[in-house]
N, CA, C and O atoms as CSV, one atom per row, in Angstrom:
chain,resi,resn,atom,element,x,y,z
A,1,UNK,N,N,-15.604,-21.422,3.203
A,1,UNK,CA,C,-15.589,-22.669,3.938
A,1,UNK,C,C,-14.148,-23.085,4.217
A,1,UNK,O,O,-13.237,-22.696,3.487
A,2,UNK,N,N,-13.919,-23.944,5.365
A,2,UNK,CA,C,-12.453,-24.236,5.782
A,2,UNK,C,C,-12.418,-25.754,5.136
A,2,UNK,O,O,-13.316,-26.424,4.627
A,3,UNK,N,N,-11.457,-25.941,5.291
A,3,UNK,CA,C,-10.739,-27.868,5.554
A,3,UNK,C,C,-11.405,-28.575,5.929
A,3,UNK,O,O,-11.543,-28.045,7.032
A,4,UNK,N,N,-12.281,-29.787,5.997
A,4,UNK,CA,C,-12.896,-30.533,6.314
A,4,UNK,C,C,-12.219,-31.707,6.404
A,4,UNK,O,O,-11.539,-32.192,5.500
A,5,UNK,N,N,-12.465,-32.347,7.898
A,5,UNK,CA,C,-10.917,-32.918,8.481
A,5,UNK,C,C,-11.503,-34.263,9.583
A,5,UNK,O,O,-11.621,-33.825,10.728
A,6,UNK,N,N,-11.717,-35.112,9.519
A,6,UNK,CA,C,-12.903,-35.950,10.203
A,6,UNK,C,C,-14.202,-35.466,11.168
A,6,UNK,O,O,-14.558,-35.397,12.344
A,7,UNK,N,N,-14.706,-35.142,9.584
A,7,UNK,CA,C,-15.890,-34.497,10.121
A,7,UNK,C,C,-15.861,-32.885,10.922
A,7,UNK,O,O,-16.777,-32.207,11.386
A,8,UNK,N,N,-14.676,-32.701,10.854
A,8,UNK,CA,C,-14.624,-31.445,11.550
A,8,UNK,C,C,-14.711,-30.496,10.831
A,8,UNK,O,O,-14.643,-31.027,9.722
A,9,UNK,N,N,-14.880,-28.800,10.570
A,9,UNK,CA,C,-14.198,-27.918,9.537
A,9,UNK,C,C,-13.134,-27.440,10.188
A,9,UNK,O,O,-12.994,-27.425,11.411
A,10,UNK,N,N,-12.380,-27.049,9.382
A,10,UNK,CA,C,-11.410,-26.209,10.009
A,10,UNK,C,C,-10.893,-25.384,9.447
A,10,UNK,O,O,-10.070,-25.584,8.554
A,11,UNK,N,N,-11.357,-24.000,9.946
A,11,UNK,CA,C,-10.880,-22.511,9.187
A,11,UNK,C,C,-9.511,-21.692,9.919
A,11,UNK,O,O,-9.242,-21.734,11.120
A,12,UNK,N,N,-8.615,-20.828,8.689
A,12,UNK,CA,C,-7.452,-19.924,9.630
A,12,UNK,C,C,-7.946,-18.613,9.550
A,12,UNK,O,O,-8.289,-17.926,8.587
A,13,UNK,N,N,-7.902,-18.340,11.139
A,13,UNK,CA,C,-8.480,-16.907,11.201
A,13,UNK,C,C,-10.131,-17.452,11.926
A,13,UNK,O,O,-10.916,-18.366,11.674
A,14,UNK,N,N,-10.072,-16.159,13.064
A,14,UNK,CA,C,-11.140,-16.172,13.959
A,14,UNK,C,C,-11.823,-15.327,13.674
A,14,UNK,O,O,-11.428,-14.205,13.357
A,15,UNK,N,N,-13.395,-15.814,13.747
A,15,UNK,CA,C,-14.422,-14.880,13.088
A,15,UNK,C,C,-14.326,-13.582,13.434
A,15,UNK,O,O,-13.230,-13.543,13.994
A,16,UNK,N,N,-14.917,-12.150,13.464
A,16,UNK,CA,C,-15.194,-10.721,14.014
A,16,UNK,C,C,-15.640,-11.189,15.169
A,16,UNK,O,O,-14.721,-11.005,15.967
A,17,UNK,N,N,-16.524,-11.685,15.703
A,17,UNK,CA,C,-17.291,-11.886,16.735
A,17,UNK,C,C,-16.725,-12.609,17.525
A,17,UNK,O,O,-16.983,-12.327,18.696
A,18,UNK,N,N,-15.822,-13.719,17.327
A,18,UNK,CA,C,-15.034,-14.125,18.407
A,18,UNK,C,C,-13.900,-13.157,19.095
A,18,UNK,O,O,-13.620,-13.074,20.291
A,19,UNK,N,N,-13.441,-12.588,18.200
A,19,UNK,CA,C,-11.952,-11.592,18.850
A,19,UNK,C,C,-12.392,-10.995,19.801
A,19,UNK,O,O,-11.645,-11.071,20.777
A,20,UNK,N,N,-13.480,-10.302,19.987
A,20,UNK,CA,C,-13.555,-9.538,21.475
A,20,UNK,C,C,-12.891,-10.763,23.074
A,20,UNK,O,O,-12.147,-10.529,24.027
A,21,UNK,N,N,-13.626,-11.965,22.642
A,21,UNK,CA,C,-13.823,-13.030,23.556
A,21,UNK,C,C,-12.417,-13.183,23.700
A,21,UNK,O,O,-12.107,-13.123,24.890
A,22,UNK,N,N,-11.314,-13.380,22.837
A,22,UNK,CA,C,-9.875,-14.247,23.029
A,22,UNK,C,C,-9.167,-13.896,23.786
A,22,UNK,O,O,-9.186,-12.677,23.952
A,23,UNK,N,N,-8.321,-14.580,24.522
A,23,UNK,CA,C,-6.777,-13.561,25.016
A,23,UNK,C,C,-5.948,-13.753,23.793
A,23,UNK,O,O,-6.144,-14.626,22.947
A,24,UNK,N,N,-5.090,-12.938,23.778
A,24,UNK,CA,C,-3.901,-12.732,23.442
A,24,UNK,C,C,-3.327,-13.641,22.670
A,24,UNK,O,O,-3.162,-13.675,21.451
A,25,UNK,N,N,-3.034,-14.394,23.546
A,25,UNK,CA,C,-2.085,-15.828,22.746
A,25,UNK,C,C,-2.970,-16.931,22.435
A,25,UNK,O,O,-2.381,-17.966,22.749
A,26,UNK,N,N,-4.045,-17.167,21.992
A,26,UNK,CA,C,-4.885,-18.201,21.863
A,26,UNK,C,C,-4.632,-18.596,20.392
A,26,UNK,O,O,-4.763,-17.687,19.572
A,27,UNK,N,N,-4.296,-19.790,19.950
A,27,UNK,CA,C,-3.978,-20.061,18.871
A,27,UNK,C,C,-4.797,-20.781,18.062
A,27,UNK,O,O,-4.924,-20.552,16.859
A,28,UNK,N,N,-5.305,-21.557,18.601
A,28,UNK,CA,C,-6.872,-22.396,18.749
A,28,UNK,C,C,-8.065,-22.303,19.301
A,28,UNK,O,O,-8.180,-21.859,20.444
A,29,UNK,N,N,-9.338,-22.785,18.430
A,29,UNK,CA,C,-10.392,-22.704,19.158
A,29,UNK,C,C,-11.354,-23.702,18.623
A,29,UNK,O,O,-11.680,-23.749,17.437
A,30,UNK,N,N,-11.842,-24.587,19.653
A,30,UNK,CA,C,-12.622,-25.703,19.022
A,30,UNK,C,C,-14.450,-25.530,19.645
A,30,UNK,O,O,-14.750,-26.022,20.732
A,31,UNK,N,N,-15.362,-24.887,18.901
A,31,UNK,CA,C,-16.691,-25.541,19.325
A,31,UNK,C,C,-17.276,-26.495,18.576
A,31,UNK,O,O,-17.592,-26.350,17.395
A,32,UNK,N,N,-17.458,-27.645,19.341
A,32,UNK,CA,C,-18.368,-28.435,18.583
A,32,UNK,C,C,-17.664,-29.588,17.529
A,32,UNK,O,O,-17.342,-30.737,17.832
A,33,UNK,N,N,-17.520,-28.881,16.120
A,33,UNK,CA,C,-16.728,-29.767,15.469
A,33,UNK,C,C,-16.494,-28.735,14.336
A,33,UNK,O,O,-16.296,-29.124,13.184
A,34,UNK,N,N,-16.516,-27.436,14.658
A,34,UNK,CA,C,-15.583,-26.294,14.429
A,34,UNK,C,C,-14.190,-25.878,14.814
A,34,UNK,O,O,-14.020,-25.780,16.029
A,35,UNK,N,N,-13.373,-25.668,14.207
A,35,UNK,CA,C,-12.351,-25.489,14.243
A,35,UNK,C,C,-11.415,-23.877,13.575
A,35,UNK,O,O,-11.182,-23.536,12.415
A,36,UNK,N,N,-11.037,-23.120,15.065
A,36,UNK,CA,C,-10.394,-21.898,14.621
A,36,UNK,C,C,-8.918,-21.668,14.719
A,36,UNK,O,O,-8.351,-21.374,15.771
A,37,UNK,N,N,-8.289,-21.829,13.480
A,37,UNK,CA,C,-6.341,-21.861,13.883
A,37,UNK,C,C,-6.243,-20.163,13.026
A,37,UNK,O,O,-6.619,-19.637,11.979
A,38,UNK,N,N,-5.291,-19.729,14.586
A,38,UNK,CA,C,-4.991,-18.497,14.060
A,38,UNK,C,C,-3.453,-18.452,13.016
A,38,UNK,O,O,-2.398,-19.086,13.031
A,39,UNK,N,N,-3.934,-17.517,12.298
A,39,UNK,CA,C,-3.011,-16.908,10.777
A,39,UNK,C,C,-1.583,-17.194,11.747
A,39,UNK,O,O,-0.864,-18.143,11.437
A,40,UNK,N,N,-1.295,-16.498,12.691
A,40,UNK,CA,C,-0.120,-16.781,13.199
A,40,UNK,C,C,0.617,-18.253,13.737
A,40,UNK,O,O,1.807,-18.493,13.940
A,41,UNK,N,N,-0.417,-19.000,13.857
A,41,UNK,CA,C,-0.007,-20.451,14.793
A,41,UNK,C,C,1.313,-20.864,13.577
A,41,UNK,O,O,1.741,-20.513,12.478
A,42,UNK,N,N,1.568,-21.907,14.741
A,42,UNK,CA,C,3.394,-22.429,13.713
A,42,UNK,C,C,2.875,-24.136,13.692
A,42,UNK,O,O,2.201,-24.626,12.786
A,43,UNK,N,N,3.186,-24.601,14.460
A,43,UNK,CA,C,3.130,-25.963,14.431
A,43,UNK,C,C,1.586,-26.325,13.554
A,43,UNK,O,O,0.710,-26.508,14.399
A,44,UNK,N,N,1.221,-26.423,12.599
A,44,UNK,CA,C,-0.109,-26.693,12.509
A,44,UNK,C,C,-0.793,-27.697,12.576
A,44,UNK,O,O,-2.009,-27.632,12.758
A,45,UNK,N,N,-0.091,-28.910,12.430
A,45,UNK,CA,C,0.197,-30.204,12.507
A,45,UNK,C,C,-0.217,-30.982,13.257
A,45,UNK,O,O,-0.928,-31.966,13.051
A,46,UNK,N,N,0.417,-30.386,14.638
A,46,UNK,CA,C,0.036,-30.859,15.943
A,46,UNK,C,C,-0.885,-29.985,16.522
A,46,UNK,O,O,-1.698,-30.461,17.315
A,47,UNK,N,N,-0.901,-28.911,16.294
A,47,UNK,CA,C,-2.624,-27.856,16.402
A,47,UNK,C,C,-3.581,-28.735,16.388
A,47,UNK,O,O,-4.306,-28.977,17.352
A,48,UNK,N,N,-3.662,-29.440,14.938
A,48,UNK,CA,C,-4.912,-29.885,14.759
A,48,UNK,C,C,-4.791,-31.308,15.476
A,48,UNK,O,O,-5.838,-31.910,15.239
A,49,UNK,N,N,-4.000,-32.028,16.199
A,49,UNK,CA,C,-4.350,-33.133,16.819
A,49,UNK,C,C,-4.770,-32.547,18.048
A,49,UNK,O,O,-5.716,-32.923,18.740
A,50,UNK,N,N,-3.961,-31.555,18.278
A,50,UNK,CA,C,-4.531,-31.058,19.801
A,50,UNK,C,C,-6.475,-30.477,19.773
A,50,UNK,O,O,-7.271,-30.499,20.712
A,51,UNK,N,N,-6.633,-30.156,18.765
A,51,UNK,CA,C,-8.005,-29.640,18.317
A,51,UNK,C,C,-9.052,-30.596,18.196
A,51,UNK,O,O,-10.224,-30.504,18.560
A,52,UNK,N,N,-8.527,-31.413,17.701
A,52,UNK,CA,C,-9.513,-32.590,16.964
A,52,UNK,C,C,-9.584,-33.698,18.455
A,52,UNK,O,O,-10.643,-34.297,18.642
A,53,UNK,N,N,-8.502,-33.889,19.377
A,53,UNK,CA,C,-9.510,-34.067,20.662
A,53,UNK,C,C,-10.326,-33.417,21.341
A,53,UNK,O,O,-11.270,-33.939,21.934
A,54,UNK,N,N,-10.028,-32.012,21.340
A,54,UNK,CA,C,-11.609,-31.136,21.661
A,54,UNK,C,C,-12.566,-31.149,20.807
A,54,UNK,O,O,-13.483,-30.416,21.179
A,55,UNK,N,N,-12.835,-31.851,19.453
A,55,UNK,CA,C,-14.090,-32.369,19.139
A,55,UNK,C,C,-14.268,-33.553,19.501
A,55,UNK,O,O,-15.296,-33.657,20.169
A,56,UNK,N,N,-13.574,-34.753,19.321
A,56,UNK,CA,C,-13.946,-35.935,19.990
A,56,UNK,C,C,-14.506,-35.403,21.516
A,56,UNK,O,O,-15.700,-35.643,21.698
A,57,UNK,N,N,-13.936,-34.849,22.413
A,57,UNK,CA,C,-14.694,-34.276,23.497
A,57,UNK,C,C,-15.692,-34.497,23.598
A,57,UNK,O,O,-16.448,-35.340,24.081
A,58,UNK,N,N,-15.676,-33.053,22.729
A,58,UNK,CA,C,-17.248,-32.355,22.431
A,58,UNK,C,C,-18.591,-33.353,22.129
A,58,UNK,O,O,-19.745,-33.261,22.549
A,59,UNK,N,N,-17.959,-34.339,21.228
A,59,UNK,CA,C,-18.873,-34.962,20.419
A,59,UNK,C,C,-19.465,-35.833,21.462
A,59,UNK,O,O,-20.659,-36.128,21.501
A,60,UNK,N,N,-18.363,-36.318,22.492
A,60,UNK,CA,C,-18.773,-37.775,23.034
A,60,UNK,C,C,-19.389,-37.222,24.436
A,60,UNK,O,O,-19.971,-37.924,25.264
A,61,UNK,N,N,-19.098,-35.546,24.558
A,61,UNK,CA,C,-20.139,-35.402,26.294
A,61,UNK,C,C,-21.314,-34.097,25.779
A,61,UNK,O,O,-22.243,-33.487,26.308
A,62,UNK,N,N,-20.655,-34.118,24.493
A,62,UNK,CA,C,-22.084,-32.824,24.031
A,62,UNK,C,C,-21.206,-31.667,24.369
A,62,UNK,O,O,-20.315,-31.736,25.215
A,63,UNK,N,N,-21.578,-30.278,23.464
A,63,UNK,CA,C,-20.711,-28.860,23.401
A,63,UNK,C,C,-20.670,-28.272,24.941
A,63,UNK,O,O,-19.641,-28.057,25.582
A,64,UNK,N,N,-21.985,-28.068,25.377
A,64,UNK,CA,C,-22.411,-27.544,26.293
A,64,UNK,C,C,-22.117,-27.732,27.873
A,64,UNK,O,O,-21.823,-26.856,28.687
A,65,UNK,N,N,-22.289,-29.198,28.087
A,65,UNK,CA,C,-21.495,-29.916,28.810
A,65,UNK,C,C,-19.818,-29.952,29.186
A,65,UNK,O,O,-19.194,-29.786,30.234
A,66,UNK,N,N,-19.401,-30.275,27.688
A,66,UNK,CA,C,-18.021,-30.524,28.007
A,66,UNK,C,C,-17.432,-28.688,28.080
A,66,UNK,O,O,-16.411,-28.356,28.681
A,67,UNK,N,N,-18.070,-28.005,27.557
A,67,UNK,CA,C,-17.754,-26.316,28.035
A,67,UNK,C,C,-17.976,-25.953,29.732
A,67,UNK,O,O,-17.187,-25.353,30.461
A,68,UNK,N,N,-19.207,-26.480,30.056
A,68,UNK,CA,C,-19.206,-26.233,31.913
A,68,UNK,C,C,-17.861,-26.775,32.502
A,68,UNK,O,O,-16.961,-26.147,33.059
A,69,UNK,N,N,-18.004,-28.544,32.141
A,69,UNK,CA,C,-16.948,-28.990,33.152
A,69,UNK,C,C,-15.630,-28.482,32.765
A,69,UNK,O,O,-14.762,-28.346,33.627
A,70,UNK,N,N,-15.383,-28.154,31.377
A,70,UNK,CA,C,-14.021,-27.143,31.131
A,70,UNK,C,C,-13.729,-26.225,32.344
A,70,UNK,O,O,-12.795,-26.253,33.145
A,71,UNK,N,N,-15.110,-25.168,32.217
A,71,UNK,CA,C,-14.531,-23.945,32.646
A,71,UNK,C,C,-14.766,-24.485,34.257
A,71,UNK,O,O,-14.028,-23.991,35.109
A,72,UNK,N,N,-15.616,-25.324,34.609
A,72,UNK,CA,C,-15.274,-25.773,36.176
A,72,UNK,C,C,-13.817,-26.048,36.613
A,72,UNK,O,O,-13.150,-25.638,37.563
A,73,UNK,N,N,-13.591,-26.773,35.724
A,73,UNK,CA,C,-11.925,-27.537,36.314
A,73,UNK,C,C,-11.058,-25.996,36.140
A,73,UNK,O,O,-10.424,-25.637,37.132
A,74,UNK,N,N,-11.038,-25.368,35.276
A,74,UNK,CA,C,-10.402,-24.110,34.949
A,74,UNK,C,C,-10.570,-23.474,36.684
A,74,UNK,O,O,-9.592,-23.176,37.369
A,75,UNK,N,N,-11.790,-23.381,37.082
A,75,UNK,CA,C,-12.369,-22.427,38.142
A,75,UNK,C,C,-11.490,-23.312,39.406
A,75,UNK,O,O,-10.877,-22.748,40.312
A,76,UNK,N,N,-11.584,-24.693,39.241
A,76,UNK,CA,C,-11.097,-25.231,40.607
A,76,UNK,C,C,-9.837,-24.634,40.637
A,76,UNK,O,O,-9.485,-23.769,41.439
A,77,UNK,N,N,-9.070,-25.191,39.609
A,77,UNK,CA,C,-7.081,-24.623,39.424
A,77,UNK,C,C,-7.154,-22.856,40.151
A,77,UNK,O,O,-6.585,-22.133,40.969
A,78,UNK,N,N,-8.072,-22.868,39.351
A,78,UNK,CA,C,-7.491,-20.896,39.773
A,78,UNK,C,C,-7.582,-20.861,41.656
A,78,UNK,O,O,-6.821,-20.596,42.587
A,79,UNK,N,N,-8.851,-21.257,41.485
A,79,UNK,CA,C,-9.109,-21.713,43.230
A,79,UNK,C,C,-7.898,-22.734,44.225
A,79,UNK,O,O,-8.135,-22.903,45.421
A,80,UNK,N,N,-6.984,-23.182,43.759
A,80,UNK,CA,C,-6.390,-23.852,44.573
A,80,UNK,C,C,-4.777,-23.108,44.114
A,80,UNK,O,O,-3.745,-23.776,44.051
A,81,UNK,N,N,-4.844,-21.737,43.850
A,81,UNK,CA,C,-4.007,-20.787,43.619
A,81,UNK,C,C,-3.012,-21.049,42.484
A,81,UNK,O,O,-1.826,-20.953,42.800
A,82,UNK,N,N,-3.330,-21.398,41.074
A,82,UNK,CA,C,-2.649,-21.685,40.188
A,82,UNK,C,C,-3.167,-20.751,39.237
A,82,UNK,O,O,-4.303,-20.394,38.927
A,83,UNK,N,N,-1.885,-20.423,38.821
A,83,UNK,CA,C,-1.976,-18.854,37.967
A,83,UNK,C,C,-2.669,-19.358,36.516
A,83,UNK,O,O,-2.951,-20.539,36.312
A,84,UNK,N,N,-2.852,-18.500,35.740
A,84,UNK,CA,C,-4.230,-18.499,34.711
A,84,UNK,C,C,-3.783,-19.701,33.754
A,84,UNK,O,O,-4.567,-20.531,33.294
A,85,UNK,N,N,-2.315,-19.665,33.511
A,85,UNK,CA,C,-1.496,-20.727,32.432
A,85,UNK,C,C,-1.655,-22.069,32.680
A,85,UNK,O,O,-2.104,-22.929,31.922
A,86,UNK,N,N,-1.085,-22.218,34.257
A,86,UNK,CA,C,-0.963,-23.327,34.714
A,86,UNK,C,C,-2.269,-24.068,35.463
A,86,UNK,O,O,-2.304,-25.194,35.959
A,87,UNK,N,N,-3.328,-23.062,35.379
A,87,UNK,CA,C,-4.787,-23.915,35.647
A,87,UNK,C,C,-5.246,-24.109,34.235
A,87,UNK,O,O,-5.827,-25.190,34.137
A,88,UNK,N,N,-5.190,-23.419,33.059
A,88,UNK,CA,C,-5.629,-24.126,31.800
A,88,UNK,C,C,-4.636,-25.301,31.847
A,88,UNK,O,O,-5.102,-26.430,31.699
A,89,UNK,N,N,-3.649,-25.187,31.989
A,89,UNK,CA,C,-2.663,-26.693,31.309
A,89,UNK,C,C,-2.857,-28.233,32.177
A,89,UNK,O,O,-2.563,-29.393,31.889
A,90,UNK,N,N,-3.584,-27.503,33.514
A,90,UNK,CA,C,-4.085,-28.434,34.159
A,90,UNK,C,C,-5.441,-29.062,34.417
A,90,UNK,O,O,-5.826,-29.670,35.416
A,91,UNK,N,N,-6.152,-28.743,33.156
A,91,UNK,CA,C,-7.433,-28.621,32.988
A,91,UNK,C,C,-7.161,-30.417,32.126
A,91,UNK,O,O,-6.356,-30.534,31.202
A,92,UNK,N,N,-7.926,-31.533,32.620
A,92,UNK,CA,C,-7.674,-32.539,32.107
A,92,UNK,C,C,-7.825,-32.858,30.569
A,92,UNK,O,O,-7.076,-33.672,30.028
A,93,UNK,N,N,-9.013,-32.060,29.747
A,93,UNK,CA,C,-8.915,-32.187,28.861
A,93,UNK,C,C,-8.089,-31.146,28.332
A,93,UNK,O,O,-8.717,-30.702,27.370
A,94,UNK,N,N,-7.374,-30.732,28.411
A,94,UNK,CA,C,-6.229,-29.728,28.173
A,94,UNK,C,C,-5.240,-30.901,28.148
A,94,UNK,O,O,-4.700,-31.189,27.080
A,95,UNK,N,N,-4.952,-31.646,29.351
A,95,UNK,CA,C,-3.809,-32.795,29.664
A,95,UNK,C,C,-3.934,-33.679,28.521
A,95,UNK,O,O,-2.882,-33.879,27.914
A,96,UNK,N,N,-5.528,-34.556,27.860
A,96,UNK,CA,C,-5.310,-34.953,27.403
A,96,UNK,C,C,-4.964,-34.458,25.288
A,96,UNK,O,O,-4.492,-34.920,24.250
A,97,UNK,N,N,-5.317,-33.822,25.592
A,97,UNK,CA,C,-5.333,-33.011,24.101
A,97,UNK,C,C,-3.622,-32.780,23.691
A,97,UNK,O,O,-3.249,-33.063,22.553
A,98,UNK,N,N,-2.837,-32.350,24.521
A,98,UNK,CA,C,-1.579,-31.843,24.797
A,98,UNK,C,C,-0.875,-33.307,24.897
A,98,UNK,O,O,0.346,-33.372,24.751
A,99,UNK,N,N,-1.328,-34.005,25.043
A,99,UNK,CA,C,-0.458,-35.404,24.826
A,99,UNK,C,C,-1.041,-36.032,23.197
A,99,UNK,O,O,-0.177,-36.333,22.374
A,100,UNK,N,N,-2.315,-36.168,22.883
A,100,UNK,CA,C,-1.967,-36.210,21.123
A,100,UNK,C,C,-1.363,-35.277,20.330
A,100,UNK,O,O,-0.712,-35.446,19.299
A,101,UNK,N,N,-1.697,-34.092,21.024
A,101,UNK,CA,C,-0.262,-32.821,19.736
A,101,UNK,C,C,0.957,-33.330,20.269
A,101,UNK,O,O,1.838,-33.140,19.431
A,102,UNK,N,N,1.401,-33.889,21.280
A,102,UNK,CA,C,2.616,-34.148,20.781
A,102,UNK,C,C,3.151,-35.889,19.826
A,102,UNK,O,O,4.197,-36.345,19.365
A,103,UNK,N,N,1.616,-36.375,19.951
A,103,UNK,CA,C,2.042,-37.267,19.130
A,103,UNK,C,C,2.342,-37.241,17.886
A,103,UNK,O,O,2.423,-36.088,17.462
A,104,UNK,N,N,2.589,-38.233,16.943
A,104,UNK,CA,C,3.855,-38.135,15.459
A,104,UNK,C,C,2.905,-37.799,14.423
A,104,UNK,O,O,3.228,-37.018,13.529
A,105,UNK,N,N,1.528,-38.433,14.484
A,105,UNK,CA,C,0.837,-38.571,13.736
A,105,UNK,C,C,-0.931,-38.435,13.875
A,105,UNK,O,O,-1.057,-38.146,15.065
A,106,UNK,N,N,-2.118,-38.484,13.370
A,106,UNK,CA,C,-3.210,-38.176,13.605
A,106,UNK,C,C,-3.730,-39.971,13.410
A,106,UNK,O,O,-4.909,-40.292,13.560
């Protein structure tokens, strides 16, 4: 079992069954009110604020949901010719998640 962190868990290291799914540099992974920080991540700190708004997300539009309109907004960016980085970073809940990791505190 991982960290249990408002209501969330949170384990280091991504299951067998997820690794096929990841790219490369993915450091995080939030379903639901699961939580995956890889062995390598640095900042962990602000990981988990950035994480723990993808469960508030999750929680407040449902997993399933807030996963479509993810990968929609993902699909629009790529569609309006923004390379793979800069359509995730422009993915709003990406925008907003990326402004509590950089905040001081949880």
């Amino acid at each position: 079992m991982g960290t249990i962190l408002n209501d969330a868990v949170v384990r280091v290291g991504f299951p067998w069954w997820m690794r096929p799914f990841l790219w490369r540099d993915v450091v995080a992974l939030t379903i639901g009110r699961r939580v995956w920080i890889s062995p390598q991540a640095r900042d962990v700190d602000s990981l988990i604020r950035h994480e723990m708004v993808h469960v508030r997300q999750m929680g407040e539009m449902g997993v399933l949901p807030f996963l479509w309109k993810y990968l929609l907004c993902y699909l629009r960016n790529r569609r309006r010719g923004m390379g793979h980085h800069a359509a995730y970073l422009a993915i709003p809940y990406e925008v907003e998640a990326f402004a509590a990791e950089r905040a001081e505190h949880l």
